[in-house]
VOGU-3710 file (C-alpha; in Angstrom, 3 decimals, decimal comma):
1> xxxxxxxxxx> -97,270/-38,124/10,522  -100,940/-37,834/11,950  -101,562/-41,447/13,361  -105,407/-39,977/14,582  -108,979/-38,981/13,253  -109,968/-36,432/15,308  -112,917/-34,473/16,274  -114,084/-31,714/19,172  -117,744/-31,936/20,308  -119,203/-29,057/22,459
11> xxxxxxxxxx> -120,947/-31,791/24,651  -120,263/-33,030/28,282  -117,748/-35,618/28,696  -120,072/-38,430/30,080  -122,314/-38,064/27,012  -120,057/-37,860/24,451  -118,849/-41,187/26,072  -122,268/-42,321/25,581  -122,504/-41,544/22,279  -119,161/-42,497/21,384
21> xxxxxxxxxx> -120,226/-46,020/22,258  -123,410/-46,022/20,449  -121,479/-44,996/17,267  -118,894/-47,484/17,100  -121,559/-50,084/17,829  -123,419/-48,409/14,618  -120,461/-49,496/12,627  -119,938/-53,000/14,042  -117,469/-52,149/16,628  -117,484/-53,064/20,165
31> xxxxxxxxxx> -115,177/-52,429/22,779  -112,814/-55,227/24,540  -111,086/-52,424/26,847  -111,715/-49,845/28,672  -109,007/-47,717/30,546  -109,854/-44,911/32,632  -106,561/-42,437/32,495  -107,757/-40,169/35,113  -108,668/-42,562/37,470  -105,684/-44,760/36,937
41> xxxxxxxxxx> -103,478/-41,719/37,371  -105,169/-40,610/40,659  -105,126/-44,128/42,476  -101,378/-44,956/41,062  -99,568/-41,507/41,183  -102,020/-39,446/42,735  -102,138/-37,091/40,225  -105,054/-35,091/38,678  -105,766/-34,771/34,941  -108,455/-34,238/32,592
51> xxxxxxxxxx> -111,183/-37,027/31,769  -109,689/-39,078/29,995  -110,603/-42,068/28,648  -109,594/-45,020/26,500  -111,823/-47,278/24,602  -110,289/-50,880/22,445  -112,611/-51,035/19,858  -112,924/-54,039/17,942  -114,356/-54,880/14,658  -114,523/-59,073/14,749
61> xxxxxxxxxx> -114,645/-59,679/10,881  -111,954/-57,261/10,514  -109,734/-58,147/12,837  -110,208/-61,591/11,693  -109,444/-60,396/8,128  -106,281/-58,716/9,329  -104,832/-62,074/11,350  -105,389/-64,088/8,416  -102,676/-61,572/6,785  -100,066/-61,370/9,893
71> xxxxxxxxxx> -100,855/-63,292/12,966  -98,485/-60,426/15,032  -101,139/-57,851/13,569  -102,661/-58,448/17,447  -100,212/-56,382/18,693  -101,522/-53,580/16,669  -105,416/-54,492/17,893  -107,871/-53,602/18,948  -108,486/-49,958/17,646  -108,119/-47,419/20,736
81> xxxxxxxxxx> -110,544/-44,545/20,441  -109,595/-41,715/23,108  -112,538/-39,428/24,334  -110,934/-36,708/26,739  -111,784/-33,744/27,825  -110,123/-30,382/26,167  -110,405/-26,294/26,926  -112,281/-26,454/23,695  -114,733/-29,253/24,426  -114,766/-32,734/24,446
91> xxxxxxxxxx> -111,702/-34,562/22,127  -112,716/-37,615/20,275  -109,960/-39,485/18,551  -109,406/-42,778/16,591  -106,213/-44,441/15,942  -105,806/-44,280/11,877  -105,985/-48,215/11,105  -103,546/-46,677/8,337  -100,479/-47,558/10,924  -100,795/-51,346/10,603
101> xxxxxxxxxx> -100,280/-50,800/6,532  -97,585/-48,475/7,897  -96,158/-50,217/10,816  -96,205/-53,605/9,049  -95,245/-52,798/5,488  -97,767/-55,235/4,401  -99,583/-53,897/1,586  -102,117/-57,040/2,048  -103,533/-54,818/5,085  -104,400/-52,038/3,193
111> xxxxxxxxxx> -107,705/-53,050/2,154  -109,053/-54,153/5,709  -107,056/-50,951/7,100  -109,336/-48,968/4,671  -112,353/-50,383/5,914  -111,582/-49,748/9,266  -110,761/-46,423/8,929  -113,720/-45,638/6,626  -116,017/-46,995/9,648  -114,381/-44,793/12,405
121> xxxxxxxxx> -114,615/-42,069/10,171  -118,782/-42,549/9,893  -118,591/-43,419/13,892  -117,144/-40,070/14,480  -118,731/-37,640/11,656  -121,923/-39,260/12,811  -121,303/-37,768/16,314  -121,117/-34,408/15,200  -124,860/-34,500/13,419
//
């Protein structure tokens, strides 16, 4: 099962980041979380890897569409969007909102899961214009 919409940019890390962000704003996400991977990994374990770089987007009026369906749906929010660097270029990838229709088995998500998706999808294919 492919739980991810992902793309490869030939574009610096630190941009893509930037443009990553402008995106998901373009589609009425913003982003509650941020985790830094490689710096966690060097100041906990002190071990070097790749940039790597989590963002928790959220869309408000769908993630308030989605609680009104299943309150435990929070466990399944925000949307994490990974931009990390890869021999081939720079990896952008969105969790598919799919997995809460999946994870759930409520069939009352699968319109707001749609949406979601159908806005990361435009956040991403936009970045590659």
């Amino acid at each position: 099962m492919d739980y991810g919409i992902t793309i490869t940019l030939d574009i610096p890390f630190a941009e893509t980041v930037e443009r990553v962000r402008a995106a998901l704003a373009e589609q009425g996400f913003g982003i509650l979380t941020e985790i830094d991977v490689q710096a966690t990994m060097r100041a906990k374990l002190g071990e070097e890897t790749e940039d790597y770089l989590i963002l928790g987007a959220c869309n408000p009026p769908l993630a308030h569409r989605a609680l009104g369906v299943d309150r435990r749906i929070g466990l399944l929010l925000p949307c994490n969007v990974v931009v990390r660097t890869a021999a081939n270029g720079t990896v952008v990838e969105a969790m598919d909102p799919q997995l809460m229709v999946q994870v759930t088995e409520r069939p009352e998500l699968a319109a707001v899961a749609d949406e979601a998706a159908d806005r990361l999808r435009k956040a991403l294919t936009s970045l590659q214009a």
